[in-house]
N, CA, C and O atoms as a DFTB+ gen file, in Angstrom:
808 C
 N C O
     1  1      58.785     107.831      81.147
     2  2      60.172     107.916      80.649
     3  2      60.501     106.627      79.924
     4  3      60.311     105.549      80.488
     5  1      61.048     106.705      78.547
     6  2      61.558     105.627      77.897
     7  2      62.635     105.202      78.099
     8  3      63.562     105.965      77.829
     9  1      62.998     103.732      78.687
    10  2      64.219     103.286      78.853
    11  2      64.627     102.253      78.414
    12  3      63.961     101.223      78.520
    13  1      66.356     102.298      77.549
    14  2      66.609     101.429      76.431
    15  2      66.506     100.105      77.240
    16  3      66.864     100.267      78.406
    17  1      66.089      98.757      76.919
    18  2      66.288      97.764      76.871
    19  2      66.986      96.902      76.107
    20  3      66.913      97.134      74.900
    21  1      67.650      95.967      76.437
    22  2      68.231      94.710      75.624
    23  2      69.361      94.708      75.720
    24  3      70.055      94.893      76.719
    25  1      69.775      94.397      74.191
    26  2      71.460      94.645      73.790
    27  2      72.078      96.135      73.406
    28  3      73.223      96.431      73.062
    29  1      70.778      97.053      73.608
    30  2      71.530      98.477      72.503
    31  2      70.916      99.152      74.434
    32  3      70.294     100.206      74.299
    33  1      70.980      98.886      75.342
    34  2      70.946      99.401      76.921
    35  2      72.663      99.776      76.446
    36  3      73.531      99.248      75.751
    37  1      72.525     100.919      77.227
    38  2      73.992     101.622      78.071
    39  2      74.608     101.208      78.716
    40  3      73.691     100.666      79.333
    41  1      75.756     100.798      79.425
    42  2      75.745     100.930      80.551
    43  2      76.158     102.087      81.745
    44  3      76.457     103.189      81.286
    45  1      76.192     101.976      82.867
    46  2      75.873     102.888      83.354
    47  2      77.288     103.696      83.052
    48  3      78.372     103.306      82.617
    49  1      76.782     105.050      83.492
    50  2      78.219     105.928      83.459
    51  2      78.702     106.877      84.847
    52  3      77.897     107.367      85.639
    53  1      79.757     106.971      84.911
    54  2      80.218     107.913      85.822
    55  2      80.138     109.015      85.718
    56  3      80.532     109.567      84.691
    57  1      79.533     109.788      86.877
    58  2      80.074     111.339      86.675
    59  2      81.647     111.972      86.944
    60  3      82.413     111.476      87.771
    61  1      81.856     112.703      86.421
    62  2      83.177     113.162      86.608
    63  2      83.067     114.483      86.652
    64  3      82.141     114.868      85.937
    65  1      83.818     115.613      87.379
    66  2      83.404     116.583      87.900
    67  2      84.797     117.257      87.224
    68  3      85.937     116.811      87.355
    69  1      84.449     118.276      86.579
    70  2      86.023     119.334      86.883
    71  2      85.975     120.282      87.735
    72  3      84.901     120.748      88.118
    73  1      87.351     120.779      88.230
    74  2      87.326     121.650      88.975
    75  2      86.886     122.479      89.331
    76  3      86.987     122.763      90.525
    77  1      85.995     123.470      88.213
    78  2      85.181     124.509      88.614
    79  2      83.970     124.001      89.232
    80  3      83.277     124.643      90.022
    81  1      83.779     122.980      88.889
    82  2      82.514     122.203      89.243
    83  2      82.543     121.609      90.891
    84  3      81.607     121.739      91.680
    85  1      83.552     121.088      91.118
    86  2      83.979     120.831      92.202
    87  2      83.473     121.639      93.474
    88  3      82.734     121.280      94.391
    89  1      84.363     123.318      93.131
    90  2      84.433     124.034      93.696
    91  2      83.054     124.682      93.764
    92  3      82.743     125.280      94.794
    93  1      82.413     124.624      92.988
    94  2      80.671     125.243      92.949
    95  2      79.779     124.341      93.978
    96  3      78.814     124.647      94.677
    97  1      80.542     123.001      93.780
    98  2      79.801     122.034      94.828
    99  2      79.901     122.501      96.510
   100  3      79.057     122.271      97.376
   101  1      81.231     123.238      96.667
   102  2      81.535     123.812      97.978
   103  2      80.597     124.905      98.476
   104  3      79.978     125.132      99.515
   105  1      80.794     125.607      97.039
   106  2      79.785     126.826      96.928
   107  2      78.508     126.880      97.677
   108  3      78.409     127.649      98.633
   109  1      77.630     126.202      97.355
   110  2      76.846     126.614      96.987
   111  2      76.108     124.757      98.532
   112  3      75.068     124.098      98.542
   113  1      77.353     124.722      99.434
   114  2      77.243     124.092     100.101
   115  2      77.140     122.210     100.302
   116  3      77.206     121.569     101.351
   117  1      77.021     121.869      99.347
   118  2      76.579     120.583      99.255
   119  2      78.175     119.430      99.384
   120  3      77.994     118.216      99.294
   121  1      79.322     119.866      99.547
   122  2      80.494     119.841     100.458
   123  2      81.210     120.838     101.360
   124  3      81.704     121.930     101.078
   125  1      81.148     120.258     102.382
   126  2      81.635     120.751     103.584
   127  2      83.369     120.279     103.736
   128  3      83.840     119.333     103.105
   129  1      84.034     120.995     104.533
   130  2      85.092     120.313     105.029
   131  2      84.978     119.052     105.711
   132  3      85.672     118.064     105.473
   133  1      83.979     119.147     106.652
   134  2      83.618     118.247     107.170
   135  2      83.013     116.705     106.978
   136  3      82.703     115.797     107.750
   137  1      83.014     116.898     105.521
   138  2      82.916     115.766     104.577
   139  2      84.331     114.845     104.079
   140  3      84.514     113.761     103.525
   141  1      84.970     115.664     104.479
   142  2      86.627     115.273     104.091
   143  2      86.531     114.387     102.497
   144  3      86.619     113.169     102.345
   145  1      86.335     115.398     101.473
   146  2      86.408     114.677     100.169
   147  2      87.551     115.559      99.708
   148  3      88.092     116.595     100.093
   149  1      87.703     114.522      98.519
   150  2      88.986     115.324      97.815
   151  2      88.683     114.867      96.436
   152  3      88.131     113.770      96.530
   153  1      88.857     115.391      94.645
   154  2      88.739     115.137      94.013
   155  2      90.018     114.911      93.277
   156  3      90.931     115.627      92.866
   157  1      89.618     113.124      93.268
   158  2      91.358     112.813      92.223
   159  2      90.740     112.257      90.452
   160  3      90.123     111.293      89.999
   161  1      91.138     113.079      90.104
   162  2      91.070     112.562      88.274
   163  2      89.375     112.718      87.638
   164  3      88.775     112.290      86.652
   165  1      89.099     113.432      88.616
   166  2      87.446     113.950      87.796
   167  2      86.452     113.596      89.330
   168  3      85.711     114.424      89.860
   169  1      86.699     112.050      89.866
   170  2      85.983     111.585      90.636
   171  2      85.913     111.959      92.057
   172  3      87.016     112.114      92.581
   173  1      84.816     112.155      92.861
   174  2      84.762     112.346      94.775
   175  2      84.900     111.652      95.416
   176  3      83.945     110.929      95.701
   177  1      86.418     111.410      96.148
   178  2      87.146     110.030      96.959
   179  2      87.063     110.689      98.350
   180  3      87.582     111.724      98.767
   181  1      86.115     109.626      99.051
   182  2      86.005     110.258     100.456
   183  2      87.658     110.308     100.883
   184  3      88.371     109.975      99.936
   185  1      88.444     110.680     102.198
   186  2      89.636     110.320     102.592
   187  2      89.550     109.541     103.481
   188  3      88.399     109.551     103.917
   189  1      90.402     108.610     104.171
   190  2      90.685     107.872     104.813
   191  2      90.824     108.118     106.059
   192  3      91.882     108.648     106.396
   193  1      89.689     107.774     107.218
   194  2      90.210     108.427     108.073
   195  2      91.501     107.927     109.169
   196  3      91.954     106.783     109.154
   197  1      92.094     109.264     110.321
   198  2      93.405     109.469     110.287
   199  2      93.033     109.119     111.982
   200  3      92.155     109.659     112.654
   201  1      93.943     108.107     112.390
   202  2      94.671     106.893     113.193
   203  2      95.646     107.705     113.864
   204  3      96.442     108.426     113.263
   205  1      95.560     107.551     115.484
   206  2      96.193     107.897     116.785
   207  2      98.059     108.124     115.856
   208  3      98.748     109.128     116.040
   209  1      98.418     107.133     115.087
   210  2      99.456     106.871     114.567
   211  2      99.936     107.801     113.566
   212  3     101.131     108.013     113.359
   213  1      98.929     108.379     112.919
   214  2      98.904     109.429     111.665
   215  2      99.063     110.792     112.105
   216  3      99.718     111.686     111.569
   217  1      97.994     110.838     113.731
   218  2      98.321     112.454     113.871
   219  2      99.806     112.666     114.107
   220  3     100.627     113.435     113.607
   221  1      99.878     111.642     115.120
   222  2     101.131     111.896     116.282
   223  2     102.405     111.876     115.096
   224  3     103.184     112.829     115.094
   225  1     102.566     110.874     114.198
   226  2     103.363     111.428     112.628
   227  2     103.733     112.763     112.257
   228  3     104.830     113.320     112.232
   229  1     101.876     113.388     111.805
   230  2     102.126     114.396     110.858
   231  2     102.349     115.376     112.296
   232  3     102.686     116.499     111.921
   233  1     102.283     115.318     113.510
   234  2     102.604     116.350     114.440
   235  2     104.198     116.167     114.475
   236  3     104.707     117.285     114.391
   237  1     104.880     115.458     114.541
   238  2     106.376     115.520     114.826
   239  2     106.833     116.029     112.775
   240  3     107.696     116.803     112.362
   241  1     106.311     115.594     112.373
   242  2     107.048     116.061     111.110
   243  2     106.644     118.294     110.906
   244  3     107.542     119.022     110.484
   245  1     105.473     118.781     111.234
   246  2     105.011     119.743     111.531
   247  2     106.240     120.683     112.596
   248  3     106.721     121.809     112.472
   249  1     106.427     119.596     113.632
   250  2     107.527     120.260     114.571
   251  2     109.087     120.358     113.433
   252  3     109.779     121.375     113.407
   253  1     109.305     119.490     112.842
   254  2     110.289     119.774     112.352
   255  2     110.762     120.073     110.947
   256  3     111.955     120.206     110.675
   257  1     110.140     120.136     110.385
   258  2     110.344     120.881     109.060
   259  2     110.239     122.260     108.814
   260  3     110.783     122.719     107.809
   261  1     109.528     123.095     109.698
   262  2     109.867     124.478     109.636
   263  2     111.317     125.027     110.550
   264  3     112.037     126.012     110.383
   265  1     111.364     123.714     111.738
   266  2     112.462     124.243     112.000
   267  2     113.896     124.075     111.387
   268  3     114.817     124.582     112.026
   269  1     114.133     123.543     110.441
   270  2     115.165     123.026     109.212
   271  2     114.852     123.901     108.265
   272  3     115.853     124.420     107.770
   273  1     113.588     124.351     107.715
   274  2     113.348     124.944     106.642
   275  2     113.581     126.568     106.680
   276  3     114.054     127.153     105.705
   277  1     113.082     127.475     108.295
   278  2     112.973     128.495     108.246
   279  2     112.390     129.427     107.279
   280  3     111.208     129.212     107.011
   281  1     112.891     130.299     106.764
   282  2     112.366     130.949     105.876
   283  2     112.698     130.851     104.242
   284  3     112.682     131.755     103.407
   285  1     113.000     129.450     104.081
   286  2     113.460     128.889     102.906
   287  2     112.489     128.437     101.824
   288  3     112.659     128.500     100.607
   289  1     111.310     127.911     102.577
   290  2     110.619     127.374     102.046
   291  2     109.052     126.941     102.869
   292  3     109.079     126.182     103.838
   293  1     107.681     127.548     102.323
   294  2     106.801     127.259     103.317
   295  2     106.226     125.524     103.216
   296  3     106.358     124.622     102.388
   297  1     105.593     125.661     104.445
   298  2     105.929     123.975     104.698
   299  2     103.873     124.192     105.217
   300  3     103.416     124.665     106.258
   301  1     102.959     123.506     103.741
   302  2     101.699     123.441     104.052
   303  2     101.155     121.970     104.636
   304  3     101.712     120.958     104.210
   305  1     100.262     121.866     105.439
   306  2      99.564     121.216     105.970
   307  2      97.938     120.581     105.383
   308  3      96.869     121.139     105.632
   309  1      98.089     119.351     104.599
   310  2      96.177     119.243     104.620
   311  2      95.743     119.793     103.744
   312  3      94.519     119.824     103.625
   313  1      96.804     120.609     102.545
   314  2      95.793     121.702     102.049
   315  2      96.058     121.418     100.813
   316  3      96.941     120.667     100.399
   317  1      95.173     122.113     100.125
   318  2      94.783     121.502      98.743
   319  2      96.316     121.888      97.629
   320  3      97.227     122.711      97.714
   321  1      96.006     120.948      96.769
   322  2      97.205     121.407      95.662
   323  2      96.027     121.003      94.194
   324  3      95.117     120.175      94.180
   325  1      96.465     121.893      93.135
   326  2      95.975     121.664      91.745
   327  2      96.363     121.152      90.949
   328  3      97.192     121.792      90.301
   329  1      96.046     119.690      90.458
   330  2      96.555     119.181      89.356
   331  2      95.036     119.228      87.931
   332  3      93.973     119.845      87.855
   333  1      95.690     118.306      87.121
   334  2      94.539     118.424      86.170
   335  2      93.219     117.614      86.321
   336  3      93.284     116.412      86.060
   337  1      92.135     118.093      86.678
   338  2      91.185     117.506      87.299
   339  2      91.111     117.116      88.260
   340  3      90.060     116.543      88.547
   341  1      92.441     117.239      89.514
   342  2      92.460     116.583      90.940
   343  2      92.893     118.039      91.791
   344  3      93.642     118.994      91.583
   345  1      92.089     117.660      92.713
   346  2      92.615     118.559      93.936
   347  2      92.931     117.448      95.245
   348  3      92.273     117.248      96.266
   349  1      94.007     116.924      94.845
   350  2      94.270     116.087      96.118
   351  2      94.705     117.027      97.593
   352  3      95.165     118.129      97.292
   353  1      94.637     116.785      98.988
   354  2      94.564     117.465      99.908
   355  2      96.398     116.550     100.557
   356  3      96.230     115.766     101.491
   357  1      96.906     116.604     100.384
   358  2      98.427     115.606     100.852
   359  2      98.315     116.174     102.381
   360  3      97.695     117.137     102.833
   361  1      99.204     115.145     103.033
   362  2      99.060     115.431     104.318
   363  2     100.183     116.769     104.775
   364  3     100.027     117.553     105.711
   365  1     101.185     116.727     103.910
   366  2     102.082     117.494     103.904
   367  2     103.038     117.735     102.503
   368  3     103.528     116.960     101.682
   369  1     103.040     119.116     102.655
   370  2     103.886     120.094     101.252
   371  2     104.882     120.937     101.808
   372  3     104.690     121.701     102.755
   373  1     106.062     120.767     101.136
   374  2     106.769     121.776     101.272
   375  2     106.894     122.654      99.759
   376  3     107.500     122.253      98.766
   377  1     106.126     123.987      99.895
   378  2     106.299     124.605      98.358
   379  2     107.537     125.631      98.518
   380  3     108.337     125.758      99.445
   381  1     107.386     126.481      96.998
   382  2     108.097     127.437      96.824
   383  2     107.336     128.687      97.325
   384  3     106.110     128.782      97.360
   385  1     108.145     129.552      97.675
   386  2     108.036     130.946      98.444
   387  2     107.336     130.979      96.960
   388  3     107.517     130.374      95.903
   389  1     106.333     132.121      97.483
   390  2     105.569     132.752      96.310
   391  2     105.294     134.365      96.947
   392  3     104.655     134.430      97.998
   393  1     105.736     135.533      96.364
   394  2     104.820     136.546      96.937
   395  2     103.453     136.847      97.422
   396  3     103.312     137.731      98.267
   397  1     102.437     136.195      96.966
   398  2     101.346     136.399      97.625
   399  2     100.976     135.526      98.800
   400  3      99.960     135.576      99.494
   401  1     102.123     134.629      98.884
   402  2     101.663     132.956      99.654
   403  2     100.447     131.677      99.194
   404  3     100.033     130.727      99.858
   405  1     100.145     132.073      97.943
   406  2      99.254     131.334      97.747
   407  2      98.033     131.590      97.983
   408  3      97.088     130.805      98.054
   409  1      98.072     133.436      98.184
   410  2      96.290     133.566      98.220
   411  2      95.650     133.986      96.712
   412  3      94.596     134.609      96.581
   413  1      96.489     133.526      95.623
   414  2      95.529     134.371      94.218
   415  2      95.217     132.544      94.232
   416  3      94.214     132.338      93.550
   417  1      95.740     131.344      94.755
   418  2      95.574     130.143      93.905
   419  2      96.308     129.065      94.564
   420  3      97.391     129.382      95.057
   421  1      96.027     128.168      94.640
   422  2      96.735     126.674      95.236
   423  2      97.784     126.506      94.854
   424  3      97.989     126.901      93.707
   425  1      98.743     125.964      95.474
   426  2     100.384     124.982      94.725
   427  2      99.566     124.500      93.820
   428  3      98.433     124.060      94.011
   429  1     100.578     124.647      92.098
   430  2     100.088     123.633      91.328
   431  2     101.692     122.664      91.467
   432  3     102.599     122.887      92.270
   433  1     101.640     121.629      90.458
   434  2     102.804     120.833      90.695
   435  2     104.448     121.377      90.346
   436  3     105.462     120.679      90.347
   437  1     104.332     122.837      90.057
   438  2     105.778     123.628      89.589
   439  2     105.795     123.893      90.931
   440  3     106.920     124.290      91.235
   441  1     104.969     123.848      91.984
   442  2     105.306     125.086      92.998
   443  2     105.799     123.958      93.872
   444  3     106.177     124.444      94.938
   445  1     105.903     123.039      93.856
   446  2     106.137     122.126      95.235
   447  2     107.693     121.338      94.845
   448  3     108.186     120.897      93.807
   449  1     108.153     121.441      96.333
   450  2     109.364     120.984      96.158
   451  2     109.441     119.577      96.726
   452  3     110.360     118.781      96.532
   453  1     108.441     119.397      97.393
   454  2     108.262     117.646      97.724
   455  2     106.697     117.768      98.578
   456  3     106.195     118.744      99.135
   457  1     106.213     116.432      98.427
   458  2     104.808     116.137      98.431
   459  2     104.911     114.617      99.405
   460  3     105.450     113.552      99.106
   461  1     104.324     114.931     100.393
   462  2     104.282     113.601     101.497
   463  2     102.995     113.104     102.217
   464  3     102.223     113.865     102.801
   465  1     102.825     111.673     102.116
   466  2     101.373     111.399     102.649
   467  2     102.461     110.341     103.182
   468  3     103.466     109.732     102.815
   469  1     101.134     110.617     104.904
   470  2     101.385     109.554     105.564
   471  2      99.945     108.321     105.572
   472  3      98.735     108.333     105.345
   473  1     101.072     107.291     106.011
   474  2      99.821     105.988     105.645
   475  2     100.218     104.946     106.379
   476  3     101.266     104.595     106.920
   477  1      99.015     104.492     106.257
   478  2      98.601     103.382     107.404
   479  2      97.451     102.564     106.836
   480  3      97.697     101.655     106.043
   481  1      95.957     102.903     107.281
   482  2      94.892     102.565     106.237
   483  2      94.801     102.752     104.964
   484  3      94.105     102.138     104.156
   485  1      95.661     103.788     104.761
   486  2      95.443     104.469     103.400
   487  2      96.510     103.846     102.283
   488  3      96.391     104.150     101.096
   489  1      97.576     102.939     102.756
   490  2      98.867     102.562     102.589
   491  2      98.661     102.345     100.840
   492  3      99.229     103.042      99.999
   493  1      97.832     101.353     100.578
   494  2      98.110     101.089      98.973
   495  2      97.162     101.542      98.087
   496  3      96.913     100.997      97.011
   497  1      96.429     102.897      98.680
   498  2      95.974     103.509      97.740
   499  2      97.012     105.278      97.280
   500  3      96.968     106.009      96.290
   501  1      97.819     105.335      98.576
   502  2      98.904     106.163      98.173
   503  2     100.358     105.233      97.544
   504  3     101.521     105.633      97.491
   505  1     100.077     104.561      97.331
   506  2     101.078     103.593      96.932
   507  2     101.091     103.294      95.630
   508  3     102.034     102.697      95.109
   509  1      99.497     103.886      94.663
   510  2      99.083     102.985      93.678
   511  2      98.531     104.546      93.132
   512  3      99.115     105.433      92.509
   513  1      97.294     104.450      93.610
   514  2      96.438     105.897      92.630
   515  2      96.943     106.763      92.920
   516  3      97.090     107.379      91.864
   517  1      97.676     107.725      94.252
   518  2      98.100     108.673      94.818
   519  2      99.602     108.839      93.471
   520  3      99.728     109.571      92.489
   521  1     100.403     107.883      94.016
   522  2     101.756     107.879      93.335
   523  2     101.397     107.812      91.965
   524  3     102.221     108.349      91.224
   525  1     100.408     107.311      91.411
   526  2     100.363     107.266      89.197
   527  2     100.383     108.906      89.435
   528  3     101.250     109.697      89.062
   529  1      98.963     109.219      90.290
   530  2      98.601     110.467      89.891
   531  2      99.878     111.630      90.141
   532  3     100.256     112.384      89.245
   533  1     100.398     111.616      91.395
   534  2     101.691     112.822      91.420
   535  2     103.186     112.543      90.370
   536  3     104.075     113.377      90.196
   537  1     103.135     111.131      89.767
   538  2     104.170     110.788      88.655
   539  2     103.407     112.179      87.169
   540  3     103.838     113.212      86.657
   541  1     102.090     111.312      87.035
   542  2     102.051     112.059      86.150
   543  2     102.027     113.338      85.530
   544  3     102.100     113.806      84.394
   545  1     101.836     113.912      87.256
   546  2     102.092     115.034      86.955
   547  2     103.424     115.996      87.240
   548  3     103.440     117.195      87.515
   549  1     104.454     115.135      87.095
   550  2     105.691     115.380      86.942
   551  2     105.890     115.971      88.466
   552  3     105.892     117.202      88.492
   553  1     106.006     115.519      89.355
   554  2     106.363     115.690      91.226
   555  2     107.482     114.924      91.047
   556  3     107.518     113.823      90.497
   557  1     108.440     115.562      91.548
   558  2     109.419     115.284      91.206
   559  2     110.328     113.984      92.573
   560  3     111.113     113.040      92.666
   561  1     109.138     115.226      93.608
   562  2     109.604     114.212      94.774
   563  2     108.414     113.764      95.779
   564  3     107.548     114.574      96.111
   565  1     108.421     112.647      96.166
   566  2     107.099     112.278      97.032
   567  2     107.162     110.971      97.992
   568  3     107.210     109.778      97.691
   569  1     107.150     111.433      98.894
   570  2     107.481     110.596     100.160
   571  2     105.811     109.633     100.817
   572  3     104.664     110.080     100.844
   573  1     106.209     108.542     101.167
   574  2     105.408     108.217     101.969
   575  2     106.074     107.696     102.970
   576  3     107.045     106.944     102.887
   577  1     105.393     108.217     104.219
   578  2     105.688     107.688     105.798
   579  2     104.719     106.202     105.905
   580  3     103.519     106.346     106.138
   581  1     105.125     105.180     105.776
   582  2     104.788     103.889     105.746
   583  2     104.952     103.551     107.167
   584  3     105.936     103.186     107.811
   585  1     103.158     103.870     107.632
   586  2     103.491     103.409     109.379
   587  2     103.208     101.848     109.622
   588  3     103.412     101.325     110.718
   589  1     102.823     101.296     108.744
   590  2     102.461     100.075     108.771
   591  2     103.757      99.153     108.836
   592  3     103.582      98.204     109.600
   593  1     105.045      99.182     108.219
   594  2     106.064      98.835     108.336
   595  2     106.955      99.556     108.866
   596  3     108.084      99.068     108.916
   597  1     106.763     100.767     109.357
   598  2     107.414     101.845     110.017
   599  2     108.678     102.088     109.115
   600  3     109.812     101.781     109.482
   601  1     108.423     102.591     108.058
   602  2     109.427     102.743     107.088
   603  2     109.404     104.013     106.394
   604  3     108.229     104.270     106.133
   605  1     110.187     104.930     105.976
   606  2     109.849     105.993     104.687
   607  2     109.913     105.307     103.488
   608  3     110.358     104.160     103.444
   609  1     109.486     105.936     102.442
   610  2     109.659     105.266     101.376
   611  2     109.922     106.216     100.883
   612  3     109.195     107.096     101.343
   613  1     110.900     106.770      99.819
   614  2     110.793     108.082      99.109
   615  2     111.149     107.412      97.262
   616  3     111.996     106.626      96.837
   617  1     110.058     108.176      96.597
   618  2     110.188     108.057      94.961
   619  2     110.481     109.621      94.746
   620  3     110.248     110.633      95.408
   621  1     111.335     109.249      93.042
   622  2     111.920     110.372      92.480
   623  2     111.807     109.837      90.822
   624  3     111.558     108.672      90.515
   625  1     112.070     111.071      89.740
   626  2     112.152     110.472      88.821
   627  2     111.309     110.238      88.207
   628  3     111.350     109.126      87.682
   629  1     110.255     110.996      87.959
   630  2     108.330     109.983      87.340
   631  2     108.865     109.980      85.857
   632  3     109.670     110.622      85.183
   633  1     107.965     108.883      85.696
   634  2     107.866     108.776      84.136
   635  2     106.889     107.683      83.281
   636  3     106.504     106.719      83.942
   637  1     106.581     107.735      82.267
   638  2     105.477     107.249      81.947
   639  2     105.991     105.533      81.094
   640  3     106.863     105.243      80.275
   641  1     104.786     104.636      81.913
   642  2     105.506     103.107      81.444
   643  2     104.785     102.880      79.941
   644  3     103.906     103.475      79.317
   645  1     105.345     102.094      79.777
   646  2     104.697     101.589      78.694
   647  2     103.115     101.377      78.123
   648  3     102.540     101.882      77.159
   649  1     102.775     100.639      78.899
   650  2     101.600     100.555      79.422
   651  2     100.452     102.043      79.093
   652  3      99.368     102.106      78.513
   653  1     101.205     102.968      79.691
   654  2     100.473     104.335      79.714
   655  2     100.490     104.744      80.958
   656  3     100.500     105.966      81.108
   657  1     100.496     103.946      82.097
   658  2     100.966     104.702      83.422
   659  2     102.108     105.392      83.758
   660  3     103.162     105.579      83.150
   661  1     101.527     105.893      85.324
   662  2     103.162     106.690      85.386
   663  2     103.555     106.260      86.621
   664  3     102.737     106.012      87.507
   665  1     105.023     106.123      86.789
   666  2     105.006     105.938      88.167
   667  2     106.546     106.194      88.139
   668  3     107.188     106.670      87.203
   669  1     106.969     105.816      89.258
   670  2     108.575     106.637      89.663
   671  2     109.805     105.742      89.472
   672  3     109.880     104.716      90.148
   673  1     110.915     106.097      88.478
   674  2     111.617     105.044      88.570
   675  2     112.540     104.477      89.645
   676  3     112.943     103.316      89.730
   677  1     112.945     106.072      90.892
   678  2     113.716     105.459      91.758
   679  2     113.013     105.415      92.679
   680  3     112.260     106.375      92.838
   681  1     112.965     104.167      93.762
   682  2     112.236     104.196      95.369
   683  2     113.352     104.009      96.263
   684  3     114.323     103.295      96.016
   685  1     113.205     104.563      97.128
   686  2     114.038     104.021      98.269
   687  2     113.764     103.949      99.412
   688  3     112.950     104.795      99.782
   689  1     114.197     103.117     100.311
   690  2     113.476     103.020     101.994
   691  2     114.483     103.369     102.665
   692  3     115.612     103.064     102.279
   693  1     114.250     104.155     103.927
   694  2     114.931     104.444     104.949
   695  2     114.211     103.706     106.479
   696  3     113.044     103.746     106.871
   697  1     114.919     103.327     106.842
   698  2     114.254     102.929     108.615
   699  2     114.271     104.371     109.438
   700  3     114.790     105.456     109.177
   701  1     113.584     103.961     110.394
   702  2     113.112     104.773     111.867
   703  2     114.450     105.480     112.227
   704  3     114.401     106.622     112.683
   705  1     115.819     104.762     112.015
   706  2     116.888     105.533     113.068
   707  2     117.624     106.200     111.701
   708  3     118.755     106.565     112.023
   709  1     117.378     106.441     110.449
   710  2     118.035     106.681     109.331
   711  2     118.032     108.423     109.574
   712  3     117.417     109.070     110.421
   713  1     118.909     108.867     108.552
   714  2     118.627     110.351     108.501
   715  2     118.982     110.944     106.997
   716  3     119.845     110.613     106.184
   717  1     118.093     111.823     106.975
   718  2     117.512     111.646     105.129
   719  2     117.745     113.251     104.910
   720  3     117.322     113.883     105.879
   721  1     118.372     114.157     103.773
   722  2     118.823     115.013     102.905
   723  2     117.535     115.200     102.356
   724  3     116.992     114.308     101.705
   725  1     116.911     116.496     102.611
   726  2     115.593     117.037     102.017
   727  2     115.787     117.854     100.445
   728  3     116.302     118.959     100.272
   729  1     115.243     116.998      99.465
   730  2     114.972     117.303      98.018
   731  2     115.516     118.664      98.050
   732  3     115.632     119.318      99.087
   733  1     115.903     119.139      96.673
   734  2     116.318     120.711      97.283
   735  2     117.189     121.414      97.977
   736  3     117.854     122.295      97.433
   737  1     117.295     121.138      99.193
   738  2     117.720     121.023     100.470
   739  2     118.924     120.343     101.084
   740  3     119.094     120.005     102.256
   741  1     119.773     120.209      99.970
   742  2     121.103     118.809     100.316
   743  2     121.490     119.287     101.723
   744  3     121.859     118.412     102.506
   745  1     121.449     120.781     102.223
   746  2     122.299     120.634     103.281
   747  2     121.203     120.688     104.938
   748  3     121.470     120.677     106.140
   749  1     120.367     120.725     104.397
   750  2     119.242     120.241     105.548
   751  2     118.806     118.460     105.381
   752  3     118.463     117.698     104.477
   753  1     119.104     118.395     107.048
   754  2     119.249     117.292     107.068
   755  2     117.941     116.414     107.867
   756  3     118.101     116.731     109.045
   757  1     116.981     115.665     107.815
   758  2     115.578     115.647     108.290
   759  2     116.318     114.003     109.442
   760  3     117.000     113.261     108.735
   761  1     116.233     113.654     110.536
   762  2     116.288     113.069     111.481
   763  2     114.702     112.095     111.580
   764  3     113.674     112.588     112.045
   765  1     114.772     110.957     111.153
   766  2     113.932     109.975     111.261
   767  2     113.698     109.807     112.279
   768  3     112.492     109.725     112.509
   769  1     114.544     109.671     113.346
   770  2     113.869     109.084     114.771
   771  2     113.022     110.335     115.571
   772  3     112.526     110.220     116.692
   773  1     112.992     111.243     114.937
   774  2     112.153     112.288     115.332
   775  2     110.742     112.821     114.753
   776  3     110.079     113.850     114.884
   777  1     110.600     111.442     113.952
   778  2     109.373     111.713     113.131
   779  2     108.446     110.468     113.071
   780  3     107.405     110.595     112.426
   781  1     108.721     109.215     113.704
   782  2     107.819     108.123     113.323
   783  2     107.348     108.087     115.028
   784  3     108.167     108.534     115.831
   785  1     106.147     107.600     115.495
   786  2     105.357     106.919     116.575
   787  2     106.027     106.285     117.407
   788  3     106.266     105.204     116.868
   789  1     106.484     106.308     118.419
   790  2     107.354     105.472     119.393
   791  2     106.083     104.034     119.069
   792  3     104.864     104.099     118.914
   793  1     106.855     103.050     119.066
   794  2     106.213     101.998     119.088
   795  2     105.609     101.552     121.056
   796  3     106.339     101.467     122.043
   797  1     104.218     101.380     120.985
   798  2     103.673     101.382     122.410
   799  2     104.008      99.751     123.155
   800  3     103.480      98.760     122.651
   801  1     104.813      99.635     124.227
   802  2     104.860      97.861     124.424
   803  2     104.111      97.698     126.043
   804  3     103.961      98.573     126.895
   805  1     103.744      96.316     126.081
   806  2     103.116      96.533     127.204
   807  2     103.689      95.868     128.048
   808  3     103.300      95.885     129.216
């Protein structure tokens, strides 16, 4: 095999995968669930794994968002959503009712009425690549449960900077004892102290 040398060498390149491709990779076995990958912007980003702090989170938010939501709006778990070239897996979605429920096809970003990852290890890569990527694709609303400072953070508003990125123009933080008006939803009302980790003291 001939390989360029010198100054006219390549350098190396990335693969980048689209979606159908992705999904053939599942196919045909060579990802498992059990691999916990997710594809953001072409590339295979293992996920981060999820901390005594993360379950016990996404379990109290699970307890209470269907019971506020009822039959208003389904409230997904873990599961995939479609953007352009990404199938990010969020820890939690609340979409729009759809007649079939989502078995011809995934939430794409029209179908979701807010998009929430919780974080801890994962804190400033949902803070940074997570948030460009759901700005750009026009999410209108997207929460992170910030267990590291025990804070919500909620962005609204995406839009594209100068620069060429995207990111959200309004943020706002709520504390642990706050109580927060769900996107959509002005008259459902979501109770913070019923959703973050009792802090453990010894």
């Amino acid at each position: 095999m001939n390989l360029s040398t010198g100054k006219h060498a390549q350098a190396p390149t990335i693969k980048r995968f689209t979606l159908e491709e992705y999904h053939r990779l599942g196919e045909l076995g060579f990802l498992t669930a059990s691999d916990r990958i997710e594809l953001i912007r072409g590339e295979l980003v293992y996920m981060a794994a999820k901390g005594t702090a993360h379950e016990v989170c996404l379990t109290k938010l699970i307890r209470e968002f269907p019971r506020l939501l009822a039959d208003q709006a389904p409230v997904r778990c873990q599961s995939p959503i479609i953007l352009t070239n990404s199938e990010p897996e969020p820890d939690l979605t609340i979409v729009k009712n759809r007649s079939d429920d989502y078995l011809e096809s995934h939430p794409n970003s029209e179908d979701l009425w807010l998009l929430i990852e919780i974080s801890d290890s994962s804190l400033t890569y949902d803070q940074e690549t997570k948030l460009s990527l759901y700005a750009e694709h026009n999410i209108q609303d997207y929460w992170i449960f910030n267990l590291l400072e025990n804070v919500l953070e909620t962005y609204s508003e995406p839009y594209q900077k100068l620069q060429g990125d995207f990111g959200y123009q309004v943020k706002r933080v709520f504390l642990p004892n706050d109580a927060i008006a769900l996107p959509h939803f002005p008259d459902l009302i979501l109770d913070l102290s019923k959703t973050f980790p009792a802090k453990i003291t010894n």
